[in-house]
N, C-alpha and C positions, 0 to 999 in steps of 0.2 A: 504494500500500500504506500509506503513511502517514499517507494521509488516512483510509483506514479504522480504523486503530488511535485515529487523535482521536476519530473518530465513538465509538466504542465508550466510550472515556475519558470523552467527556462524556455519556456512555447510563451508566455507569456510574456517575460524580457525581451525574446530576439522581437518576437512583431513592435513590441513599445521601441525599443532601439530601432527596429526602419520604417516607422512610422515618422522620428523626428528625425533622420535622414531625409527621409525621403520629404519634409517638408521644408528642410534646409535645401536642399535642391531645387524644390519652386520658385526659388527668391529669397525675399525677404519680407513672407509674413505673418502676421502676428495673432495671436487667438483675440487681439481686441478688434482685428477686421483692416489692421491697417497693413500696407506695405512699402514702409519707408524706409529707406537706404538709409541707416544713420552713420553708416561712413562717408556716406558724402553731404545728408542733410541734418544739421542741429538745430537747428533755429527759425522762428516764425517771429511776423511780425505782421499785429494785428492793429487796423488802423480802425477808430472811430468810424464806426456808421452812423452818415448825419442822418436826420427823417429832413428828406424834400418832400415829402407829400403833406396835403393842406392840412390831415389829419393825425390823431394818435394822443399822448400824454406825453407831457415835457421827459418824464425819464425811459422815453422808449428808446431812446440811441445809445443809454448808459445799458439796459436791459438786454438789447440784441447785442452791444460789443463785450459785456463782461459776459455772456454767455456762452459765447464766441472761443473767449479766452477759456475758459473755462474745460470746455471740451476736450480741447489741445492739451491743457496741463491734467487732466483725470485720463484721458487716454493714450497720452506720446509719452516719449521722450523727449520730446522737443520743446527748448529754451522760448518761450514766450516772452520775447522781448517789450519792452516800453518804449514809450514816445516814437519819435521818430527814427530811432534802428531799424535798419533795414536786414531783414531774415534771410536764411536760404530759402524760404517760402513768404510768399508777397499774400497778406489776402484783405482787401480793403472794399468798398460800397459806402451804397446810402440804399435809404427806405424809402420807394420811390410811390408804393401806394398801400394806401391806407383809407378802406371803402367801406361801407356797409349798403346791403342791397335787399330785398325783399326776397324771402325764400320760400319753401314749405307751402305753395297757396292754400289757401280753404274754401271752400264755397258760403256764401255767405248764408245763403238762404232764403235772399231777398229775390224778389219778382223783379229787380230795376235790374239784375246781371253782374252787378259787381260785384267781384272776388275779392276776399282781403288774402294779404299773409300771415301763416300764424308766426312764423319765424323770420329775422332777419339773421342775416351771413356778413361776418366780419371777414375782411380779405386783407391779408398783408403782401405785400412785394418788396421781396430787397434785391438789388441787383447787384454783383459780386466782379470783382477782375483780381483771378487768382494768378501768382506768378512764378513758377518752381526754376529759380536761378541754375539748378543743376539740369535739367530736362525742359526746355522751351514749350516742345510737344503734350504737358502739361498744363497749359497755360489756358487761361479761358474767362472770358467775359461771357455771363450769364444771369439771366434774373429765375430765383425762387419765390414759389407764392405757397402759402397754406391759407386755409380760413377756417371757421366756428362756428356754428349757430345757435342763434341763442332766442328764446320763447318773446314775443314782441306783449308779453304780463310784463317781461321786466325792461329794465332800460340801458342803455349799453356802460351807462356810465356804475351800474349797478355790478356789473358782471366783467367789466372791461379787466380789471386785474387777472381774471382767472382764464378769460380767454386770452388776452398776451403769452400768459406763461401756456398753455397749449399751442398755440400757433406760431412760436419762436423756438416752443419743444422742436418742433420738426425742422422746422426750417434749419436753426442750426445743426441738427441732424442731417439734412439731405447738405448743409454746404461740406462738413467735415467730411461725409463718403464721399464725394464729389470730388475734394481736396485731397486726403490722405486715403481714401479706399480706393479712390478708380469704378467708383460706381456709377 
């Protein structure tokens, strides 16, 4: 019996030993989903996202760029520089809109035809120019949008906290895969 339990033991070491071969071999990636060369990249440098759109709360440009930063420092190894230092990864924007629109319609009920909505849709847009000094072929100017809805019983300014943090959730989500995953 105990010789089979070694057998197994050592079936069980060689596949874990060429399993992490065999993912050294792939590159260079990471169980956090990322795959960055840290021989050749250390350093980001995250510039303020202003808000150009008419709308939003005064601390939404502090909210998407520390979140930003945030990301980078919970999931790299990469130096998060300040102020104006320039990174081996460039990634800067502004928040270009900031909408809410009628969603969800309902039927009214009325004999006149008009429909109301029960929900309105909050939409954010940031648009992004990322720059990977080591790989050009990296490089990309693009705009991310997520949105929220929220019941038109309450009012945006009611609810506005809780949809930011959900719709900057992703967004700074889809900029990081974007940036360090290649997604």
């Amino acid at each position: 019996m105990k010789s089979k339990s070694n057998r197994i033991g050592i079936f069980l070491s060689v596949g874990l030993l060429a399993a992490i071969l065999f993912m050294q071999g792939c590159g260079v990636y990471s169980f956090t989903g990322t795959n960055i060369d840290y021989d050749k990249v250390s350093t980001i440098s995250i510039k303020r996202f202003e808000n150009l759109s008419p709308g939003g709360p005064p601390t939404i440009t502090q909210t998407l760029s520390e979140g930003l930063r945030d990301i980078y420092q919970q999931n790299t190894r990469l130096t998060v520089l300040s102020g104006d230092q320039e990174g081996d990864l460039q990634l800067e924007g502004e928040i270009v809109g900031y909408r809410t629109a009628p969603s969800t319609p309902q039927a009214s009920g009325n004999t006149d035809g008009v429909d109301i909505a029960s929900q309105t849709r909050l939409t954010i847009t940031v648009k992004v120019s990322f720059v990977n000094t080591t790989n050009e072929d990296e490089d990309f100017d693009r705009s991310f949008s997520f949105f929220a809805d929220f019941d038109n019983t309450q009012t945006l300014n009611s609810v506005e906290d809780a949809l930011l943090e959900e719709i900057f959730e992703q967004i700074i989500l889809d900029i990081f895969n974007a940036t360090v995953a290649n997604w």
